[in-house]
C-alpha positions as CSV (number, residue, x, y, z in Angstrom):
1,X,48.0,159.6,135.6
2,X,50.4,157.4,132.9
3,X,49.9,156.6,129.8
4,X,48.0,153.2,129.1
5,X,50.7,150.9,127.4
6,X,49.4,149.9,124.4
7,X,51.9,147.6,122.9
8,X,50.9,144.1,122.0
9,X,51.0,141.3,124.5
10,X,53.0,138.3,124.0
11,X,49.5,136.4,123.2
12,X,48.3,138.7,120.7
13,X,52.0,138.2,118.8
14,X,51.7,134.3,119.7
15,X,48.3,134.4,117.7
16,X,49.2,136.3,114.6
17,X,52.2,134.2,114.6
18,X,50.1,131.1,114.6
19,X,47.6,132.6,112.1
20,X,50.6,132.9,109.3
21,X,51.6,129.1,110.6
22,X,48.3,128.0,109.4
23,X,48.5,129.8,106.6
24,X,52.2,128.6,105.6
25,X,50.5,125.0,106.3
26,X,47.5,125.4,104.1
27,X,49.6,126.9,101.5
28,X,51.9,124.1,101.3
29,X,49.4,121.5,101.9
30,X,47.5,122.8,98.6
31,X,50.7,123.1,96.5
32,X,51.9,119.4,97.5
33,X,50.0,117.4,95.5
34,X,50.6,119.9,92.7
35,X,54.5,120.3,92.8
36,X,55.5,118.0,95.5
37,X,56.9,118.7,98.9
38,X,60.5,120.7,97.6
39,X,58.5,123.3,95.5
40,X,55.3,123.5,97.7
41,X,57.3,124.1,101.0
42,X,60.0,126.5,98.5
43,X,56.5,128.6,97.1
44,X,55.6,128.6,100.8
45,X,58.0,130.2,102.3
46,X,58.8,132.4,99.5
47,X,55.3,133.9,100.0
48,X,55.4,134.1,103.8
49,X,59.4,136.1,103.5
50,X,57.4,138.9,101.1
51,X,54.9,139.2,103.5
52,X,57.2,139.1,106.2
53,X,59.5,142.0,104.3
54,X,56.6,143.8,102.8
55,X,55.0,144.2,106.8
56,X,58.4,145.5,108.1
57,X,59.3,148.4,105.3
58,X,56.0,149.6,105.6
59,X,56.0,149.6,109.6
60,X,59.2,151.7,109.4
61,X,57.2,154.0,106.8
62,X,55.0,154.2,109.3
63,X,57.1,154.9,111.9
64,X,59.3,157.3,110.1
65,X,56.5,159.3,108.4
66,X,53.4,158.7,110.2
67,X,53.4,162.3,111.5
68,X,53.9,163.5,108.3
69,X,51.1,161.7,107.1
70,X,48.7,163.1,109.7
71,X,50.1,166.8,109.4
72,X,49.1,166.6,105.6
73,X,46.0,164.4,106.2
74,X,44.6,167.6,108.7
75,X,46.1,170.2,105.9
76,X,44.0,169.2,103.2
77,X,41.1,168.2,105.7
78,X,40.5,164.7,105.4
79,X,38.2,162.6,106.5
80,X,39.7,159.1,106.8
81,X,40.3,157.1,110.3
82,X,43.8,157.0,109.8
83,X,46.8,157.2,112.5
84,X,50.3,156.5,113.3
85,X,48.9,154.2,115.4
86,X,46.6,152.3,113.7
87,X,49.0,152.0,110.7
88,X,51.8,150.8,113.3
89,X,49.4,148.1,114.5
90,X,48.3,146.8,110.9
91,X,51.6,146.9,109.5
92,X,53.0,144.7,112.7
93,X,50.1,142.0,112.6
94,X,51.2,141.9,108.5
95,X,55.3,141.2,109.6
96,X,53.9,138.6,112.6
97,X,52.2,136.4,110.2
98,X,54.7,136.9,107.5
99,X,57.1,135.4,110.3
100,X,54.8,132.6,111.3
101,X,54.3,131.9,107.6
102,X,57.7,131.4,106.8
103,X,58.9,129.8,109.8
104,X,56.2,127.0,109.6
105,X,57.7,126.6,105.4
106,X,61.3,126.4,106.8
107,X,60.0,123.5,109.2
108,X,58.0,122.1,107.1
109,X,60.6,121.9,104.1
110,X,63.1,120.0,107.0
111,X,60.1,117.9,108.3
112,X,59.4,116.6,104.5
113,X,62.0,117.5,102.3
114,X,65.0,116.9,104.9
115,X,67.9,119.0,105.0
């Protein structure tokens, strides 16, 4: 028997990319009327590139020292639900939004502020 492939689909990466798009558009929709298009769609996708960088150092943690993390999380007999896996899975939904977030502020910004 093989292995089931568990690696996301391209729909499931489509939808976390278009759940940090929304976000990246209700984020700069709020700012707008506060700071105007430049610093709304700047704040924007400032905040979507951190998300976007914070999701992929801490999937490469996970990657890198997910075994690690279990070998020590069995030594000292812990309790928790947590896997290589798991943290794999949460750290790349965190780096597909960040990218959907900041991609929607870069089109944005062009859309309003021009280029």
């Amino acid at each position: 028997m093989t292995d089931r492939d568990t690696r996301p689909s391209g729909r499931t990466i489509g939808r976390w990319v278009g759940v940090g798009g929304l976000l990246g558009v209700v984020v700069a929709g709020v700012l707008f009327p506060i700071a105007g298009a430049k610093q709304a769609t700047d704040t924007s996708f400032a905040l979507g590139a951190l998300l976007f960088g914070f999701g992929v150092a801490t999937w490469g943690g996970a990657v890198g020292f997910g075994d690690s993390m279990s070998a020590v999380q069995d030594h000292l007999g812990g309790e928790s639900e947590w896997s290589r896996e798991g943290a794999r899975q949460a750290f790349a939904v965190l780096t597909w939004v960040g990218a959907g977030w900041a991609g929607t502020a870069v089109a944005a910004s062009i859309l309003f502020v021009g280029i």
